[in-house]
C-alpha positions, -999 to +999 in steps of 0.1 A: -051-193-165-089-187-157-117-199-185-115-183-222-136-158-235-133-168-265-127-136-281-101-124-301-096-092-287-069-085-268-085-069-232-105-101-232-071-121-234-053-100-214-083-105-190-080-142-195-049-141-176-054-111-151-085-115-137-084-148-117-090-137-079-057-118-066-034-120-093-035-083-102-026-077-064+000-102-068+013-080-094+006-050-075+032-060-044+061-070-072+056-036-083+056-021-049+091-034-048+083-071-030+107-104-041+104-130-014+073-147-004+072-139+027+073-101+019+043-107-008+022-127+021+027-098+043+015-075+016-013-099+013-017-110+046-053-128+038-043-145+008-036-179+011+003-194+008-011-221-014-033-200-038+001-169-035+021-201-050-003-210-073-004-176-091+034-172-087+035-203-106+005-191-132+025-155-140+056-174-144+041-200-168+024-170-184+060-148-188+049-123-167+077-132-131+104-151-136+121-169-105+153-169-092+173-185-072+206-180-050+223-193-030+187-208-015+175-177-016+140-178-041+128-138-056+103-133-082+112-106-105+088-091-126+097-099-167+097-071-192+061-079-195+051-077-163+070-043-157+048-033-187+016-034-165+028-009-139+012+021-160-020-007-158-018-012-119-009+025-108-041+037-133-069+014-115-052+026-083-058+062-084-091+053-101-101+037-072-089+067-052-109+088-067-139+073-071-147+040-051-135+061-017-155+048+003-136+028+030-160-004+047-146-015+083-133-053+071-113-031+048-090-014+074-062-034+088-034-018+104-008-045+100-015-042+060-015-001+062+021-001+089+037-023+058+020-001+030+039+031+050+071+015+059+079+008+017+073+047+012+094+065+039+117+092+030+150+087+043+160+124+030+139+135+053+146+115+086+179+123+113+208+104+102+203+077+128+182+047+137+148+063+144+115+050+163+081+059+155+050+046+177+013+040+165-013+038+188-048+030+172-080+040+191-104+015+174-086-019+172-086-045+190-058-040+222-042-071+208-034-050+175-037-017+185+001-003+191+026-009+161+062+005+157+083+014+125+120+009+134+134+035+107+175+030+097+194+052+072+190+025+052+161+003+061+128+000+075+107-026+098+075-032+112+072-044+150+041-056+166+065-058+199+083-031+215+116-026+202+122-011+234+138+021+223+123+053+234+099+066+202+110+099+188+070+101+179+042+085+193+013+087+171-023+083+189-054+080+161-079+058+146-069+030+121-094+047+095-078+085+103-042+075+094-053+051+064-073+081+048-043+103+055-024+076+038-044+074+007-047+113+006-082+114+014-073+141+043-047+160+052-024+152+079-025+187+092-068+185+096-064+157+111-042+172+139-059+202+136-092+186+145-076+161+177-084+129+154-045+123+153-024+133+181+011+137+176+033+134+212+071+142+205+092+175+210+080+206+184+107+198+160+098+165+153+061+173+153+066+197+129+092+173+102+071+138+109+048+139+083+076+149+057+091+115+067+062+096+056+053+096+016+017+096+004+004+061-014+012+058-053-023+057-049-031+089-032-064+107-040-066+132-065-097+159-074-124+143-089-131+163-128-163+188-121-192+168-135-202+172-171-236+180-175-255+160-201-283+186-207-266+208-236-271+242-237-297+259-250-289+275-282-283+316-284 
């Protein structure tokens, strides 16, 4: 646990636990449905493994995860208290939506956003059968620039390799155009409609892909008209 406040209220001891670099992210990917540590590094693909097991260890100390283990098989379970902050997390996630949008270049990364997506694909949505969708980004690296999601009736991966099946969808666009359609900063139709994404597959699939593919929790939401602070002059 990080240094005291020393005060007894309890956001500044709630704060004494929660606010130690990464553990609210930590948090964040249990929410988002992670259990082993591999999945939370890959959620959190420039955190450390050390300092990942050093908070696991800290929230479990704290009664926030507890650990279990199977058969050799370790998952980290949020407690009732740590389901408790999911109201917390999903808050200060559309609040940053809405108004810290602004998106710096070291903050894009497609191997974060292709794993972000593949935990909100609608299966309802998608043909009844094991389904390949390609990404090619225009402003990455070559070494990083093509990604697939293998999609199953009942799972989803993320290849940096070609599975080698023929994509029903290739998807050509910028890293920062499909992460702001992500976070519902843009719509995936203006983004088509002005040539920054370009969808290749037959006209059926065009039309159904971007039902397969759920907004973030996170996704944007109008900002409130501004309140003025001048009042009114009386009548």
């Amino acid at each position: 646990m990080g240094a005291s406040y020393r005060q007894f209220c309890p956001v500044s001891k709630a704060m004494e636990l929660l606010d130690e670099r990464w553990t609210l992210l930590v948090v964040r990917e249990l929410i988002l449905g992670s259990q082993h540590f591999n999945q939370l590094r890959r959620g959190l693909p420039r955190m450390s493994p050390t300092l990942l097991s050093r908070r696991l260890q800290q929230l479990t100390r704290a009664g926030i995860v507890c650990r279990e283990e199977t058969g050799g098989e370790v998952r980290y379970l949020l407690t009732d208290a740590g389901l408790e902050l999911r109201p917390v997390v999903e808050a200060l996630g559309v609040w940053g939506t809405r108004w810290i949008p602004d998106l710096a270049d070291p903050d894009l990364d497609p191997k974060l956003l292709l794993w972000d997506m593949h935990r909100n694909v609608d299966h309802d949505a998608l043909p009844p059968r094991r389904t390949v969708v390609a990404f090619e980004f225009r402003d990455v690296a070559p070494g990083v620039a093509r990604w697939w999601l293998v999609i199953s009736p009942d799972d989803v991966d993320v290849c940096d390799d070609d599975p080698g099946d023929e994509p029903a969808a290739r998807l050509e666009t910028s890293l920062r155009t499909l992460t702001e359609v992500w976070r519902g900063d843009r719509t995936w139709a203006s983004a088509v409609g002005d040539a920054s994404m370009r969808v290749h597959a037959t006209g059926d699939v065009a039309s159904a892909l971007p039902g397969w593919f759920l907004l973030s929790p996170f996704a944007a939401v109008p900002r409130p008209a501004a309140v003025s602070s001048v009042p009114e002059a009386a009548h």
